[in-house]
N, C-alpha and C positions, 0 to 999 in steps of 0.2 A: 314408963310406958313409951312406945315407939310412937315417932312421931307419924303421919300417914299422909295428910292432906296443907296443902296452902292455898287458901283463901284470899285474894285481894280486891279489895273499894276497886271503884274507877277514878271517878272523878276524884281528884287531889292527892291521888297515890299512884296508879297507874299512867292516868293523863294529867299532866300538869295544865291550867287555865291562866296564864299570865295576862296581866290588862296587857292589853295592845294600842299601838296608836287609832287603829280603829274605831275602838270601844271608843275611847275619846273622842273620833270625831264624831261620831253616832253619839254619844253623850251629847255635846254641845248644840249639835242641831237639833237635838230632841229637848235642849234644856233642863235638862239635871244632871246630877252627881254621877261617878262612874257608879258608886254604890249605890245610889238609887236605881241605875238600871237595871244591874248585878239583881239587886232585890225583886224587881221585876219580874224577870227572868226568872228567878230560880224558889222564889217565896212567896210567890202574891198566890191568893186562895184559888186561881185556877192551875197555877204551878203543883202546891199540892194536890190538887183533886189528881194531877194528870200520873203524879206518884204510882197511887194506887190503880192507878187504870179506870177510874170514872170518865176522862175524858182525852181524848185524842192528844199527841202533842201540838198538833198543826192550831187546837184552839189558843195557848198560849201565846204563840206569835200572833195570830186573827185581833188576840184583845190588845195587844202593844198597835197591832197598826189603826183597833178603830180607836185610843185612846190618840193617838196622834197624828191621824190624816194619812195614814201612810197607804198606798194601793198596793195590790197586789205586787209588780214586781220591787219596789221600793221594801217591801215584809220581808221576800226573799231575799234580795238583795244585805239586808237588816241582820239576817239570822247567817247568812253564810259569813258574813265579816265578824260576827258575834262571836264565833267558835274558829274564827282562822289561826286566833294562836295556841289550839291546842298543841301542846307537846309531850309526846309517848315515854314513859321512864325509861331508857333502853336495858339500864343495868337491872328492872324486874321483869324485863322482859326477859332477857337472860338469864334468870335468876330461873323463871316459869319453862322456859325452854328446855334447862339443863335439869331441871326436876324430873320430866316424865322420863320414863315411864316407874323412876322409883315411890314418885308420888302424884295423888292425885291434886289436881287443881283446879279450882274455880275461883270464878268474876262473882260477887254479891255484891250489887250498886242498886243505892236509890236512881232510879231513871226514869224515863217516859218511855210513851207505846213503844215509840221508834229508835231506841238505845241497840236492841240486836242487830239489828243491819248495819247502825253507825259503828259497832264495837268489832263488827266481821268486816264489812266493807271499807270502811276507812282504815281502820287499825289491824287490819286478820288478826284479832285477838283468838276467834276461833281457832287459830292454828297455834294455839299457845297453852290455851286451857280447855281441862274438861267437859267444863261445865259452864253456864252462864244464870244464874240467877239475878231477876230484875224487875223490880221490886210492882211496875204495872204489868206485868203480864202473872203476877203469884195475886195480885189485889192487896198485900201487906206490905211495909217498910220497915225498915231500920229504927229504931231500936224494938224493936214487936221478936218477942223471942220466939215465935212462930216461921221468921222468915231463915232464923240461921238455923232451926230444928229440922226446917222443910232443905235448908244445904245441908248439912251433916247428913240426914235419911239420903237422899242423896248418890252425896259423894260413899257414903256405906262406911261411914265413919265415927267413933264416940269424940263427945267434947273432947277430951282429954288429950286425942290422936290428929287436933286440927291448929292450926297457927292462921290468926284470921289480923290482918291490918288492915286500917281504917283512921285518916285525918279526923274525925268527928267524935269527942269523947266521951258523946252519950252512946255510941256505938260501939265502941271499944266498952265500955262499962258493962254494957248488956251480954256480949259477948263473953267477957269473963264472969259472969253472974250465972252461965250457962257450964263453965269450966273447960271453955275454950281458950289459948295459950293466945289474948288479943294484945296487939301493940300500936300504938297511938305514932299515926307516920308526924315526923317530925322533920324530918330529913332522909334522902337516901342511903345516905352511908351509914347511920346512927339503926336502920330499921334490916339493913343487909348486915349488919354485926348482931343484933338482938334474932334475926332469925336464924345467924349460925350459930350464935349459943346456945338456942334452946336446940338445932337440930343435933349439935354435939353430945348434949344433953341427954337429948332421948333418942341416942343411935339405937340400934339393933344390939342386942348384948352379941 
């Protein structure tokens, strides 16, 4: 079967999140771990609420700053050094670039409210891919086989015809439990050779 569609995460596949010196200074004034604040950020019960679109992202940051005195511009200040050292994969950016118009492609990321403006406006990923699924503005997450059924319908695509990567291997799992062709980012060079073999694989007879 021809391949049709590529699928990719955001976060840890498309955008790399490297600690930054930053994060550590903000660690240390705030007194804990980098991975305590990591976990902050991305895992404490308002984090997920904000997943699914229960709550805004701006509450996220709100409870970091009244856990620790922080005032308004000190929050923002907080959150823009938090994310300064994102970096864009350029080689799947080109990867998604050189794809259209032979295939279609889409973003599927767990994210907050505010992930589409961040993914068009910072990154014009809009100018890259199809589609953008995300995961609070659908009400469901990763691994919920609902969210990559509701990408597939879609992109107008079967399992079978989509190549979905994803650093996360409950999500990669799900994906292939669906019979979707998913690959566990590990590296970029290891994840741009696994997606020419299969695209070799299921060229166009």
């Amino acid at each position: 079967m021809t391949i049709r569609a590529l699928i990719f995460d955001f976060g840890g596949v498309l955008v790399h999140m490297p600690e930054t010196p930053l994060r550590h200074q903000w660690a240390q004034r705030l007194g804990v771990s980098i991975s305590e604040l990591e976990e902050m950020v991305f895992n404490s019960p308002v984090s997920q609420r904000a997943l699914v679109g229960l709550v805004p992202e701006i509450a996220i940051w709100q409870g970091i700053a009244r856990r620790f005195g922080l005032n308004d511009a000190a929050m923002q200040q907080f959150e823009l050094d938090f994310w300064a050292g994102e970096v864009l994969d350029a080689d799947f950016v080109a990867l998604l670039q050189n794809a259209r118009p032979h295939y279609r492609t889409a973003i599927l990321s767990n994210a907050w409210s505010d992930a589409h403006s961040a993914f068009s406006g910072k990154f014009q990923l809009d100018q890259v891919v199809d589609l953008m699924i995300i995961s609070a503005q659908e009400g469901i997450a990763k691994p919920d086989s609902r969210i990559y059924e509701r990408t597939l319908a879609r992109l107008d695509v079967q399992p079978h015809e989509a190549i979905f990567v994803d650093d996360r291997p409950e999500n990669v799992a799900a994906a292939q439990a669906l019979g979707i062709h998913a690959i566990r980012y590990e590296s970029t060079p290891r994840v741009m050779a696994a997606i020419r073999a299969l695209l070799d694989d299921h060229a166009p007879a």
